[in-house]
N, C-alpha and C positions, 0 to 999 in steps of 0.2 A: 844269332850273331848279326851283328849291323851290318856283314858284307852280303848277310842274304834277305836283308829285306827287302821290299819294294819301297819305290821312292817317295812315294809320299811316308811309310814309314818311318824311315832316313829322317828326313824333313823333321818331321813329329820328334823324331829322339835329341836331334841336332837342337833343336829350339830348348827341350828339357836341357841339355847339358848345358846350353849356353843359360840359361835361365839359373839353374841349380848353381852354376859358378858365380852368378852376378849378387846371386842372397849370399851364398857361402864370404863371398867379398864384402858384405854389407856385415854380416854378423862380427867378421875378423874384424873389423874398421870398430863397431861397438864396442866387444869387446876389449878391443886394443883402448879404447877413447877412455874407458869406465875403468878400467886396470889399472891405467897412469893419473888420475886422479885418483885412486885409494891403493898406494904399495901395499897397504896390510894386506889386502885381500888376495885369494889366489881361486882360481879356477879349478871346478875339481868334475863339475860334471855337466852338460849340457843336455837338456830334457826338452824336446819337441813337443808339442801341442799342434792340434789343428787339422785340417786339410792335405797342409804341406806335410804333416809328418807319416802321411800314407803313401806317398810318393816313393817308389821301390825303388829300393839301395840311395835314397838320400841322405837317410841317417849316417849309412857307411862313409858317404862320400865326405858327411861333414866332420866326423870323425877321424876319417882320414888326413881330409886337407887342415883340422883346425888342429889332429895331435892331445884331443879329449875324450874322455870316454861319451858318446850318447846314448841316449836311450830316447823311444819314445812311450808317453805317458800313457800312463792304464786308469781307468777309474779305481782299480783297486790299490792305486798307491796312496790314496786319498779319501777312501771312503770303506767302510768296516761292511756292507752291506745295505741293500735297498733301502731307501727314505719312505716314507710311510706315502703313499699317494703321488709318489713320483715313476712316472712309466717310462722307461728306455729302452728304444726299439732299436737303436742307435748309437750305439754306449761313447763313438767318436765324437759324435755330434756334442757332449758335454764335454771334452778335453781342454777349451780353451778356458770356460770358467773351471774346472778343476784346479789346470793350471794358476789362473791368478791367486785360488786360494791357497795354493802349495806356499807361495809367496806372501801370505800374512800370516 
């Protein structure tokens, strides 16, 4: 609980939430931008990539405040099994090019 941590603790959590609030602001704003220039389209699920998407209970928090389902990405949403001569010690460290190729 945040009321028993120590204060540098605190500090540390307080910067995450403020931080986490300021992307979740920035995604809605996207979102929101890209939406209204194509009525067709509708939102149906938001998939994290990256760094940030190891960040504990962010996914929830964006799902919460954006009201979509997230998830975050797996190599195996993307890939049948190992590439011949490709070593992953790391399997995160490849999410963000995963991701772009989710997107072609």
């Amino acid at each position: 609980p945040e009321a028993d941590a120590d204060p540098r603790t605190q500090a540390v959590m307080t910067l995450a939430s403020t931080w986490a609030g300021r992307v979740i602001g920035e995604v809605r704003n996207s979102l929101d931008y890209y939406l209204a220039g194509h009525p067709e389209e509708s939102l149906s699920e938001i998939v994290l990539t990256g760094r940030g998407a190891l960040i504990d209970v962010f996914d929830s928090r964006l799902q919460t405040e954006l009201r979509t389902p997230v998830r975050v990405i797996s190599l195996d949403d993307v890939a049948r099994g190992p590439r011949r001569g490709v070593r992953v010690e790391h399997p995160h460290s490849l999410a963000i090019a995963a991701g772009l190729a989710m997107a072609s």
